[in-house]
C-alpha positions, 0 to 999 in steps of 0.5 A, spaced: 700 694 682 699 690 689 705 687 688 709 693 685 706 697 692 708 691 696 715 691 694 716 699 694 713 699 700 717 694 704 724 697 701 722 704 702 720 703 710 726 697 712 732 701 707 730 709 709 730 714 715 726 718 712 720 714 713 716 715 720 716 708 720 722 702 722 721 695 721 722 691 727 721 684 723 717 682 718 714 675 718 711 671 712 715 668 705 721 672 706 724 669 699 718 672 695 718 679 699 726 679 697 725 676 690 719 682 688 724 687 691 730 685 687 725 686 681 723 692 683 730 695 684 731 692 678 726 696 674 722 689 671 716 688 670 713 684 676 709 678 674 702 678 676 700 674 682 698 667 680 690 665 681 688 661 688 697 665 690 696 669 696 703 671 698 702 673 705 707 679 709 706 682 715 711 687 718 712 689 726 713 696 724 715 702 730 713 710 729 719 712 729 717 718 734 713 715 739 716 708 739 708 705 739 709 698 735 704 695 731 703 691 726 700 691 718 699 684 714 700 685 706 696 679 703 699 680 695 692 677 693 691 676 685 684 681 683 682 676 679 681 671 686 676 677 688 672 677 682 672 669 683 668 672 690 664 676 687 661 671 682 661 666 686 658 669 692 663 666 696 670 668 700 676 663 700 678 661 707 684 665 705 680 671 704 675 670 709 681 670 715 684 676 712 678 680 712 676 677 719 682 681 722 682 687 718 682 694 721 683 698 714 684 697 706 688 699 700 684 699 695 687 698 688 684 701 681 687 701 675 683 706 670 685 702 664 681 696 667 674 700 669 667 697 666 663 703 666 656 702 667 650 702 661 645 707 663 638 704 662 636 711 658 641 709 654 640 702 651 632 704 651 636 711 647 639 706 642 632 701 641 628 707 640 634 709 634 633 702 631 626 702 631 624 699 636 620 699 643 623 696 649 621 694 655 623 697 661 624 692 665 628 687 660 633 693 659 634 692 666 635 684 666 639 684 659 635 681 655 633 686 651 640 685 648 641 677 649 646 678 653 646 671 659 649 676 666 657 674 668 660 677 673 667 681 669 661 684 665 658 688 671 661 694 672 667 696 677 663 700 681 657 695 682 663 690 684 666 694 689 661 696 692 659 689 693 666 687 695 667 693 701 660 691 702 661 684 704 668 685 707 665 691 712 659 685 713 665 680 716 669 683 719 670 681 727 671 689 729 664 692 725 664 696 732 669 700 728 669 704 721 673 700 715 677 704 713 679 704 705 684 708 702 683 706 694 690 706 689 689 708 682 695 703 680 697 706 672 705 705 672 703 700 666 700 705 662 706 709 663 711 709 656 716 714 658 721 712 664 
């Protein structure tokens, strides 16, 4: 989903003059932007970005109507880099420098990934089916199932919130909202072209 948006994005803004942006010049690992390009033109599936890989990119663009030039960084972080985070409560210098300087985010979700949360009337539900009497708070500490906690079992919503949460804490301009703009990326899910 990141990377797919990352390459249409760049496409559609540096090859189109229907867009209210042109790009003045883009820095970062052009050989990877032009490659993932080339793939998303040929309608490929792009590879997932590698553990610890962020390809950067960052586009000098200019509002077509006013002429204000600003510029937006890309970092084609892998998800699994922030669930690393999440887990470990700690941020790679990778990370933590882009978050430094961020004004805003694209918030990638993708529907068939989601780990929905286990409402504590349900287990309780569940072992009162099976006869049982649960203790209220080893429902909550998962032992009433066994289970030891890991972070890919939390639910998405736990973890995301957690994540803003963190990247909201760390960034130079906190005098200034975060501003988060969240993507549900499904074009895997899609059969029929």
């Amino acid at each position: 989903g990141k990377t797919t948006y990352l390459a249409a994005t760049c496409h559609s803004v540096a090859n189109s003059r229907d867009t209210r942006f042109s790009v003045c010049d883009y820095s970062g690992n052009r050989e990877y932007l032009q490659r993932i390009e080339g793939a998303w033109l040929d309608a490929k599936v792009l590879p997932r970005t590698p553990i610890g890989q962020a390809a950067k990119v960052t586009l000098k663009l200019e509002e077509r109507a006013t002429g204000k030039q600003f510029e937006v960084s890309m970092p084609d972080q892998s998800g699994e880099d922030f669930l690393t985070c999440f887990a470990v409560r700690r941020w790679s210098e990778g990370i933590q420098r882009s978050v430094r300087g961020m004004g805003g985010l694209l918030l990638f979700v993708n529907p068939e990934n989601l780990v929905c949360p286990t409402r504590l009337v349900d287990v309780v539900a569940l072992a009162e089916a099976a006869g049982q009497q649960p203790k209220v708070a080893d429902a909550v500490m998962g032992q009433a199932q066994g289970l030891a906690w890991n972070a890919k079992n939390a639910p998405t919503s736990v973890i995301l919130v957690d994540l803003l949460r963190s990247m909201s804490e760390q960034r130079s301009s906190r005098a200034l909202p975060l501003r988060v703009a969240v993507i549900v990326s499904a074009w895997d899910t899609i059969q029929d072209v």
